[in-house]
C-alpha positions in Angstrom: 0.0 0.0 0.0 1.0 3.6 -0.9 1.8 6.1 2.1 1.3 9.4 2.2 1.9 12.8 4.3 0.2 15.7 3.2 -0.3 18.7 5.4 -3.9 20.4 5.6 -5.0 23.7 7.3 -8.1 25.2 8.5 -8.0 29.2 7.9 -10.6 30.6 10.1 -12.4 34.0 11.1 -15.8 34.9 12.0 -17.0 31.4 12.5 -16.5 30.1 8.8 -13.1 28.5 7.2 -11.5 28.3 3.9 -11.9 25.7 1.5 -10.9 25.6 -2.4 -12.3 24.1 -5.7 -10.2 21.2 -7.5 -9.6 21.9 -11.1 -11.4 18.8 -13.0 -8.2 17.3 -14.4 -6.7 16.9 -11.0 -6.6 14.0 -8.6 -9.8 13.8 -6.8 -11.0 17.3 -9.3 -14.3 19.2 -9.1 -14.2 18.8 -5.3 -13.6 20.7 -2.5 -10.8 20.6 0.4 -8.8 22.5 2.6 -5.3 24.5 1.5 -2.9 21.4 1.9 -0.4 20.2 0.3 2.3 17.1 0.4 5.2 17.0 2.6 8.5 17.6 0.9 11.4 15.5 1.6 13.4 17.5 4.4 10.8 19.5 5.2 8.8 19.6 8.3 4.9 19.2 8.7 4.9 23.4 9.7 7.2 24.2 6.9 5.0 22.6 4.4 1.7 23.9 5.5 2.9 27.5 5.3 4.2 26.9 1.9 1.2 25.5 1.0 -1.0 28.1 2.2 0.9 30.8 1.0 0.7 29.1 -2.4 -2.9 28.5 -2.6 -4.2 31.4 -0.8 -1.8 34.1 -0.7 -1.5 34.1 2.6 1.9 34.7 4.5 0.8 32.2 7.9 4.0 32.4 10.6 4.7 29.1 12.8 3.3 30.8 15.7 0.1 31.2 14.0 -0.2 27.3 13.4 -2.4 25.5 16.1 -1.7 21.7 15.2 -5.2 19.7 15.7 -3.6 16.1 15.4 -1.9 13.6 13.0 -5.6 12.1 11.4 -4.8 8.7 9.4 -7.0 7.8 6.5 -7.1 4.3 5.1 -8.0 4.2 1.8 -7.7 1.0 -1.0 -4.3 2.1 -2.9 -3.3 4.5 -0.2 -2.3 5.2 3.5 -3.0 9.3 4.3 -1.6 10.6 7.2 -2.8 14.5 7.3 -1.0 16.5 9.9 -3.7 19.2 10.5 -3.5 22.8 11.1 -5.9 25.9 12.0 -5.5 29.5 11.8 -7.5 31.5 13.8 -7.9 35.1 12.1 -8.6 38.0 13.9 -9.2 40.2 11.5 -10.1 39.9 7.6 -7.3 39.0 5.7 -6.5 39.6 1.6 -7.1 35.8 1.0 -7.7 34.7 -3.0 -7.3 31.0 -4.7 -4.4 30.6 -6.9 -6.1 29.9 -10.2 -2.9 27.7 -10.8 -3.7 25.6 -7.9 -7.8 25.7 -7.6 -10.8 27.1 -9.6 -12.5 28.6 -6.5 -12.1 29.5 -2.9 -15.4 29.7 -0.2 -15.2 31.0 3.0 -18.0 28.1 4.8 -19.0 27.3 8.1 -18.7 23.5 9.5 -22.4 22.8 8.6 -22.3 24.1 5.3 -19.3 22.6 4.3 -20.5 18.9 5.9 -23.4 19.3 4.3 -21.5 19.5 0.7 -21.5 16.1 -1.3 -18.3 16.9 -3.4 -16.2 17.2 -0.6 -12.4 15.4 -1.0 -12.2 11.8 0.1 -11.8 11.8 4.1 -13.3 15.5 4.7 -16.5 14.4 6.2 -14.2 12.0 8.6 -11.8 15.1 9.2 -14.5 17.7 9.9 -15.6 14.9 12.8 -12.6 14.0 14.2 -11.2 17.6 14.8 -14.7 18.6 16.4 -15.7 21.2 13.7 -19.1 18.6 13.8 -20.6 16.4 16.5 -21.0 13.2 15.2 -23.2 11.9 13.6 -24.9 15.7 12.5 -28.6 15.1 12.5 -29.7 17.7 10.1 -27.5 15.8 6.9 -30.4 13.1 5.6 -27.0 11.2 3.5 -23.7 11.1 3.0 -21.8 10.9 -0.3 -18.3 10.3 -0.1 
């Protein structure tokens, strides 16, 4: 089986968080997901996710603005995720904007709206549980599609 680290963050203010649009001809495209982004060799989990953000949103994050919510494993058929996760808590508004390299679209949500998505990334649902964004199970969602 194929492992993989890839770093994710949540960047948050006001109650809602980022999430960005895959482009259709990318792994997993037309869905949505959090600014992340896989680990480089010699790089640490922090390093990455600031790159990442930075590249997808714009955004200039500092390590002391990283909150680490947990190492979340995903098991998958061809593949072993481990997805070091991150927030950023915002204060105030920030000049955030997808990379229309990396993504076709960038929402600001809140956790119900975004659990309440069907084309979410493989694992999201799962993530937005475990990291307590959603009580589990979230009575208001009649199905999920994964």
């Amino acid at each position: 089986m194929r492992k993989l680290r890839t770093a994710g963050c949540f960047i948050e203010y006001d109650g809602k968080f980022v999430i960005l649009h895959r482009h259709p001809e990318k792994s997993q495209g037309d869905t949505w997901g959090l600014p992340a982004g896989k680990v480089e060799p010699g790089e640490t989990d922090e390093e990455a996710i600031i790159r990442e953000v930075q590249e997808e949103t714009g955004y200039v994050a500092s390590a002391s603005e990283l909150e680490f919510l947990g190492n979340q494993v995903f098991a998958f058929p061809d593949l072993e995720l481990t997805f070091p996760t991150f927030r950023i808590k915002l204060d105030k508004p920030a000049d955030i904007a997808h990379n229309p390299h990396e993504h076709q679209a960038l929402r600001w949500v809140t956790p119900e709206e975004c659990y309440e998505m069907p084309n979410l990334i493989h694992g999201f649902h799962d993530l937005l549980e475990r990291v307590g964004y959603i009580e589990k199970p979230f009575s208001s969602r009649s199905s999920r599609i994964s």
